[in-house]
N, CA, C and O atoms as a GROMACS GRO file, in nm:
protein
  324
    1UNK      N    1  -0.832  -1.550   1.549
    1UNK     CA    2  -0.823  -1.587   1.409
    1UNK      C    3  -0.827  -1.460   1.325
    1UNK      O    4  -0.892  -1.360   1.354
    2UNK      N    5  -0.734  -1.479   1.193
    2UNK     CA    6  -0.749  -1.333   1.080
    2UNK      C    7  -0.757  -1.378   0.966
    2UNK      O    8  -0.712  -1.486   0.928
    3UNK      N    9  -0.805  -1.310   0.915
    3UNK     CA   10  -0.847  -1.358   0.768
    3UNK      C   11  -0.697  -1.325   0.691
    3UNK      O   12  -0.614  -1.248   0.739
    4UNK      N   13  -0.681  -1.387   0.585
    4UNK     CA   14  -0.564  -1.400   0.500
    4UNK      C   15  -0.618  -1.293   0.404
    4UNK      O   16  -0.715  -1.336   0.341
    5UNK      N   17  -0.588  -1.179   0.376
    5UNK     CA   18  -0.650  -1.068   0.315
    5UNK      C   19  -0.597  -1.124   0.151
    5UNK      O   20  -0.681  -1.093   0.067
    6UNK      N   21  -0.493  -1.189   0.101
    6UNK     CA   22  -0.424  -1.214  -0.010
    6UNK      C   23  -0.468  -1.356  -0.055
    6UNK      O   24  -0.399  -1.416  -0.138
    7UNK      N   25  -0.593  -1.419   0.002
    7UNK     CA   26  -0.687  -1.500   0.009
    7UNK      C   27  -0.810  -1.429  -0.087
    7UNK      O   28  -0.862  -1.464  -0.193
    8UNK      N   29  -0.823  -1.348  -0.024
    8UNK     CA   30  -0.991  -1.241  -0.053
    8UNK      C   31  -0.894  -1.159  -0.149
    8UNK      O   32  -0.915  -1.040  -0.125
    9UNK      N   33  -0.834  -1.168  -0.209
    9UNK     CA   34  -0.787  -1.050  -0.330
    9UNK      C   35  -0.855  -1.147  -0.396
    9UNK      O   36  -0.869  -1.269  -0.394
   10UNK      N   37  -0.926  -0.965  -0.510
   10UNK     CA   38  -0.993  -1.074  -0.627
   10UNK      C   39  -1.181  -1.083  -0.544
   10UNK      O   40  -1.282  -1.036  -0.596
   11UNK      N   41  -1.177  -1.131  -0.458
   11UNK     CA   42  -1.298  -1.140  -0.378
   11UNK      C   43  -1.353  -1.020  -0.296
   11UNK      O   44  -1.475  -1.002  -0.289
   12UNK      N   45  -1.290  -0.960  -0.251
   12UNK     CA   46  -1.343  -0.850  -0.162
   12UNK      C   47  -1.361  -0.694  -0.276
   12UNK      O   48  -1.300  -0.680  -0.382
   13UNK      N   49  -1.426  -0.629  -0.237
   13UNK     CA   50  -1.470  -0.546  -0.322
   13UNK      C   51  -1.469  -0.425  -0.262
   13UNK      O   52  -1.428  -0.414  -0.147
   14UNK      N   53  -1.514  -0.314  -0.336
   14UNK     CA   54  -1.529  -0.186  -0.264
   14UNK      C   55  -1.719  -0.205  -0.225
   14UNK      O   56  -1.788  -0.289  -0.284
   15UNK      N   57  -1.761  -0.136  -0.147
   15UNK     CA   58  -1.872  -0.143  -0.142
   15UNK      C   59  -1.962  -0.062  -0.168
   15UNK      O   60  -2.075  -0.094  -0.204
   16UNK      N   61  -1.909   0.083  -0.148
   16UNK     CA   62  -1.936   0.150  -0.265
   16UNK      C   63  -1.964   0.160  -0.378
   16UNK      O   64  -2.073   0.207  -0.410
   17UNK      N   65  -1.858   0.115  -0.485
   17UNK     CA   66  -1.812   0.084  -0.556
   17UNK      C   67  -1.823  -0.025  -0.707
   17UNK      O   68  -1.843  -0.029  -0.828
   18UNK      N   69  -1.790  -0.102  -0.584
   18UNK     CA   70  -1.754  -0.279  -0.627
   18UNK      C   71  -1.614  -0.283  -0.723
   18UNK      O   72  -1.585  -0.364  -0.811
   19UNK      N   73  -1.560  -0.198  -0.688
   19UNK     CA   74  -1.412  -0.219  -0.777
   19UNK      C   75  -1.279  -0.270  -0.686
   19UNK      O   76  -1.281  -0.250  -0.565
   20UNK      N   77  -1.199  -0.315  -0.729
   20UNK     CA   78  -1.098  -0.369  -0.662
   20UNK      C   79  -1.045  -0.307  -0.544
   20UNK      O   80  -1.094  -0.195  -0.531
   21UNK      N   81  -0.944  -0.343  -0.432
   21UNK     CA   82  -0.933  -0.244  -0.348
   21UNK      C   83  -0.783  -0.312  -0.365
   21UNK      O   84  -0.750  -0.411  -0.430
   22UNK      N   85  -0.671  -0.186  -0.249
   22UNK     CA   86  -0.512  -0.245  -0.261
   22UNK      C   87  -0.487  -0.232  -0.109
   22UNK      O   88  -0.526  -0.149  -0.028
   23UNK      N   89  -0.423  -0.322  -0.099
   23UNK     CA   90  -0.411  -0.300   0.068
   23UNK      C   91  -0.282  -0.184   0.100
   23UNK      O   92  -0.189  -0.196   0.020
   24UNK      N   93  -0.266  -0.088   0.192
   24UNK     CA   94  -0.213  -0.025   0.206
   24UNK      C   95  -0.178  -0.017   0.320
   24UNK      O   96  -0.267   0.039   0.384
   25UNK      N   97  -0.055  -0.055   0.411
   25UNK     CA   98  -0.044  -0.079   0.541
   25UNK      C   99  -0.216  -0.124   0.624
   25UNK      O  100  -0.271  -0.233   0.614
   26UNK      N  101  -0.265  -0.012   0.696
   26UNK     CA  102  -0.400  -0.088   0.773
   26UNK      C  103  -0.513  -0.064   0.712
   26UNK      O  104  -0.624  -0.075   0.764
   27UNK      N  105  -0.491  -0.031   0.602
   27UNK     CA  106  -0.622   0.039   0.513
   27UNK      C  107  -0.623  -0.085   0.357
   27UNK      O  108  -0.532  -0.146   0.301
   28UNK      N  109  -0.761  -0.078   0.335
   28UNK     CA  110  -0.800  -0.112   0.179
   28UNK      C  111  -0.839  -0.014   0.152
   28UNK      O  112  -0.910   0.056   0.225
   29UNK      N  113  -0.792   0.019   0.010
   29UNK     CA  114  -0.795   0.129  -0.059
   29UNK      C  115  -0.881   0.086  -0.198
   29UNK      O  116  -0.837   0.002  -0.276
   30UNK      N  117  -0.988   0.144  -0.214
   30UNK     CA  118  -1.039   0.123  -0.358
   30UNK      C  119  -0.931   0.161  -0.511
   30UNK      O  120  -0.843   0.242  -0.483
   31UNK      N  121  -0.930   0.136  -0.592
   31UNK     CA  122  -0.873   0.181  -0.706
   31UNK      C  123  -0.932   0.233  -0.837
   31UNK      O  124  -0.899   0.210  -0.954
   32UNK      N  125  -1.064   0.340  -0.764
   32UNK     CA  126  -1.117   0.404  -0.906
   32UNK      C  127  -1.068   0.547  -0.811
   32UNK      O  128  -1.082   0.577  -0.692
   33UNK      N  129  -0.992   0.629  -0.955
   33UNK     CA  130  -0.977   0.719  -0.929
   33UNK      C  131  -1.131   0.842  -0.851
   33UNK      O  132  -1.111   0.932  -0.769
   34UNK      N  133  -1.231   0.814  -0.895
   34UNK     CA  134  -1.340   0.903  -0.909
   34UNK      C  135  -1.421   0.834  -0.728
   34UNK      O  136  -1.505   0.899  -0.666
   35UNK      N  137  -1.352   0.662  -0.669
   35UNK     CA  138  -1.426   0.666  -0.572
   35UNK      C  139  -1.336   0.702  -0.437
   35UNK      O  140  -1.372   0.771  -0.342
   36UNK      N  141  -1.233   0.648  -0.454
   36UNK     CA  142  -1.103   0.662  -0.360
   36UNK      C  143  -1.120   0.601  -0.203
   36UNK      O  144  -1.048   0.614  -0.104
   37UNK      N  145  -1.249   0.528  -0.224
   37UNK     CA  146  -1.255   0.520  -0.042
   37UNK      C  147  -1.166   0.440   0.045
   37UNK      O  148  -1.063   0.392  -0.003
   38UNK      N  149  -1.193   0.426   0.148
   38UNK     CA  150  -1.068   0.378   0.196
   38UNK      C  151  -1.131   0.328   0.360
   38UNK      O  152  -1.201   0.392   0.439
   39UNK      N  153  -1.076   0.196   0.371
   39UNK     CA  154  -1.128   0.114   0.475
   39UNK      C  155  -1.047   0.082   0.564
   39UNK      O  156  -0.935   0.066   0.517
   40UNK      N  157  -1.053   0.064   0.677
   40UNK     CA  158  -0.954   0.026   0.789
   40UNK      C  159  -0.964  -0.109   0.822
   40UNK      O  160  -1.068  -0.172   0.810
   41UNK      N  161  -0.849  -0.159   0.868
   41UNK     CA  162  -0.807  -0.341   0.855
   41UNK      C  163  -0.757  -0.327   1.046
   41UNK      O  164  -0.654  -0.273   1.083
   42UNK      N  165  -0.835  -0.376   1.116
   42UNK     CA  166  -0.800  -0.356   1.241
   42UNK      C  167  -0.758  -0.508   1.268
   42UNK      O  168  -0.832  -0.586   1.207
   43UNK      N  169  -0.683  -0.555   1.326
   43UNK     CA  170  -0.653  -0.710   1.391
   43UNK      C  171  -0.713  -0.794   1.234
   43UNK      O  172  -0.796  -0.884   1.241
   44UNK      N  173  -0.670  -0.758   1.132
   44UNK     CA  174  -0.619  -0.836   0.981
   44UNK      C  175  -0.808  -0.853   0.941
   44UNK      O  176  -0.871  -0.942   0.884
   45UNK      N  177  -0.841  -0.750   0.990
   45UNK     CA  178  -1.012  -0.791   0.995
   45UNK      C  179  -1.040  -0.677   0.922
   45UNK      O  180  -0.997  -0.571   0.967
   46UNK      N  181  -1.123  -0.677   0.782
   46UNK     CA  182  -1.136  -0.568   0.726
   46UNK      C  183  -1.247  -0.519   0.791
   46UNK      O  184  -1.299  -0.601   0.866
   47UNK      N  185  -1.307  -0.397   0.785
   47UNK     CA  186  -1.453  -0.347   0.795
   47UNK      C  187  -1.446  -0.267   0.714
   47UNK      O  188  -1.351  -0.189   0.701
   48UNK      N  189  -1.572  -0.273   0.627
   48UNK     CA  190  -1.632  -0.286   0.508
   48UNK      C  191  -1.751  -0.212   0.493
   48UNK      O  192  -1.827  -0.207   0.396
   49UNK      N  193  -1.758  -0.155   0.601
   49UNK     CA  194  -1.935  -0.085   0.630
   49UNK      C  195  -1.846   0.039   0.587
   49UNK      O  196  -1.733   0.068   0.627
   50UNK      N  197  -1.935   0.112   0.484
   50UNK     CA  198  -1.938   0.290   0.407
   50UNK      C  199  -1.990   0.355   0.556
   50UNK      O  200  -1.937   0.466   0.562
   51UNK      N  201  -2.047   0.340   0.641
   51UNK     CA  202  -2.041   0.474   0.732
   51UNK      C  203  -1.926   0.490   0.806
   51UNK      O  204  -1.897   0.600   0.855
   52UNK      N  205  -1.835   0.357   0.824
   52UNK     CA  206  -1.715   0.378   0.866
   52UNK      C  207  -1.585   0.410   0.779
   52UNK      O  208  -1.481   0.430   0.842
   53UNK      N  209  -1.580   0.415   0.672
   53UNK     CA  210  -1.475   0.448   0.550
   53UNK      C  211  -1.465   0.568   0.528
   53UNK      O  212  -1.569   0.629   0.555
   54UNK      N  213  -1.403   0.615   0.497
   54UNK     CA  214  -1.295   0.744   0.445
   54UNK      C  215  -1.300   0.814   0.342
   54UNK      O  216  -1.179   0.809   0.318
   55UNK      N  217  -1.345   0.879   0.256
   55UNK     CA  218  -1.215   0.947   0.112
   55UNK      C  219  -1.104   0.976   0.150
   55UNK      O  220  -1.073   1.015   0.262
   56UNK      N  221  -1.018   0.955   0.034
   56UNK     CA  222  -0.925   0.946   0.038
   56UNK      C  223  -0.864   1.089  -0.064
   56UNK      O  224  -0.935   1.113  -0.162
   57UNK      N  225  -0.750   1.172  -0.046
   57UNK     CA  226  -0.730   1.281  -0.059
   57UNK      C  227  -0.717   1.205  -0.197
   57UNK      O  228  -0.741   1.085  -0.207
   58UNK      N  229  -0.680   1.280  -0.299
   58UNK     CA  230  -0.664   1.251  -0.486
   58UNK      C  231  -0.501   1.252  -0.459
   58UNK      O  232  -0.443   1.166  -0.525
   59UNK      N  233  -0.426   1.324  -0.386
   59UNK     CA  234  -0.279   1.316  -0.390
   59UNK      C  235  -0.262   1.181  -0.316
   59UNK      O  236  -0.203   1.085  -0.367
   60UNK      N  237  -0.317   1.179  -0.188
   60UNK     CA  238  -0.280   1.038  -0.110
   60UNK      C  239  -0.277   0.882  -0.207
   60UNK      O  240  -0.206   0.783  -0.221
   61UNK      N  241  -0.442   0.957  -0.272
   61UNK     CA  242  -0.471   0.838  -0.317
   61UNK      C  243  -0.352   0.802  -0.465
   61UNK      O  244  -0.335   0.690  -0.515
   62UNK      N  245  -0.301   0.902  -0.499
   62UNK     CA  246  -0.204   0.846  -0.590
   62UNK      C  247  -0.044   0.780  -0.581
   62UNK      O  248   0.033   0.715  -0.652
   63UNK      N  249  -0.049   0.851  -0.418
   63UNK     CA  250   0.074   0.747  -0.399
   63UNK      C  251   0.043   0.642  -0.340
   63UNK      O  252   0.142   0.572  -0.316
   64UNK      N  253  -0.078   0.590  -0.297
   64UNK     CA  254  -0.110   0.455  -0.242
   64UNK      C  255  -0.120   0.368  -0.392
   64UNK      O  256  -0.094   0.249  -0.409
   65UNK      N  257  -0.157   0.448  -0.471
   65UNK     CA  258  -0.181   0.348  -0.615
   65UNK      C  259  -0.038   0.328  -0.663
   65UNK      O  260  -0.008   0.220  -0.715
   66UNK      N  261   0.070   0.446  -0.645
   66UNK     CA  262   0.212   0.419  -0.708
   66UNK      C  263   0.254   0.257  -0.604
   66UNK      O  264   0.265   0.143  -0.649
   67UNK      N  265   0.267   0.302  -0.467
   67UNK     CA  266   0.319   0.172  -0.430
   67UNK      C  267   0.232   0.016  -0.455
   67UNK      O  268   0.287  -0.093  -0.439
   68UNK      N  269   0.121   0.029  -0.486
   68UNK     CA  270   0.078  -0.112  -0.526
   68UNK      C  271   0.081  -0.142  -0.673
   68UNK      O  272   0.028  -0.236  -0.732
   69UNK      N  273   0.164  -0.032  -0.725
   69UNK     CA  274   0.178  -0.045  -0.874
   69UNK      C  275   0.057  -0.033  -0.999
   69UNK      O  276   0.034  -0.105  -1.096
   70UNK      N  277   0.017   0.046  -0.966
   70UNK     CA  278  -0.098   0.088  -1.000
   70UNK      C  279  -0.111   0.197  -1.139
   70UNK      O  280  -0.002   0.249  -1.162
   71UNK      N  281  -0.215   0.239  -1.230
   71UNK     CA  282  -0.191   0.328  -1.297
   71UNK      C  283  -0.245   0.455  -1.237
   71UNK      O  284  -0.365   0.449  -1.208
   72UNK      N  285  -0.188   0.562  -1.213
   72UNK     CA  286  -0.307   0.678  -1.212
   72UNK      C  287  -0.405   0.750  -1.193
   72UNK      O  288  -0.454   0.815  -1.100
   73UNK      N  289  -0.447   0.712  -1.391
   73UNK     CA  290  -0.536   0.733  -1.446
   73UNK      C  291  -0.661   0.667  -1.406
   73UNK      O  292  -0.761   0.736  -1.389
   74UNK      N  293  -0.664   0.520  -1.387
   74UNK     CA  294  -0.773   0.439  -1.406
   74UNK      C  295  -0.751   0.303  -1.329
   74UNK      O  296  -0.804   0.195  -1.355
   75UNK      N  297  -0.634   0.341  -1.200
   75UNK     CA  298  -0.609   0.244  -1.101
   75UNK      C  299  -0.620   0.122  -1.098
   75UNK      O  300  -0.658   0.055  -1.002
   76UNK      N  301  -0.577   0.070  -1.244
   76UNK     CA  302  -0.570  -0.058  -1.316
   76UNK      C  303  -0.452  -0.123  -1.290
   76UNK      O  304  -0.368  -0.050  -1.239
   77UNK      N  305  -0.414  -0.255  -1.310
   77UNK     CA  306  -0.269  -0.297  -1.248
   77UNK      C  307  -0.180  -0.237  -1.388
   77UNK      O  308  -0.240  -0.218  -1.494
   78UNK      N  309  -0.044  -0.213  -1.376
   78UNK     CA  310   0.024  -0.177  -1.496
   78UNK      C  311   0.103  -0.330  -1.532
   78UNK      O  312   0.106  -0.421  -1.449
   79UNK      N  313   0.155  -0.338  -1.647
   79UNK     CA  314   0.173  -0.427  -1.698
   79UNK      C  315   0.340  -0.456  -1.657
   79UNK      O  316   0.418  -0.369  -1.618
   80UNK      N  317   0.357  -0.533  -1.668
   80UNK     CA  318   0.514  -0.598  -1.608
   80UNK      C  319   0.581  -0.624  -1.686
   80UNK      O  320   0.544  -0.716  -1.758
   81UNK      N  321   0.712  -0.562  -1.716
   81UNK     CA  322   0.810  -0.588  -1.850
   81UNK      C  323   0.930  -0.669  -1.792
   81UNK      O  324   1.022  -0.705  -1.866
   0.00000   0.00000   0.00000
């Protein structure tokens, strides 16, 4: 069994954190610029424990925020025209 990760959007959090995360191929990625951590999704199963998570480089982390459409600045969703 795997969890429906697009289920838990909205619900799952950083834990660090507590700010939103974006999924990024096998990784959740937080979206504050200042925390950047970054979690691994093994068999659609997040793990969520900070001794196993990452930083995430400030360049990486900005093209993981470009492809989930992201801002930047303040890794907020951007608005849709």
């Amino acid at each position: 069994m795997s969890f429906d990760l697009k289920l838990l959007d909205g619900i799952l959090v950083c834990t660090k954190c507590r700010s939103a995360l974006v999924r990024d191929g096998d990784f959740l990625v937080c979206v504050q610029p200042e925390c950047r951590t970054q979690f691994v999704v093994r068999d659609e199963i997040p793990n969520m424990l900070l001794e196993d998570a990452a930083a995430v480089a400030a360049s990486d982390w900005g093209q993981v925020m470009q492809r989930a459409g992201r801002d930047l600045t303040s890794g907020s969703k951007l608005a849709v025209s």
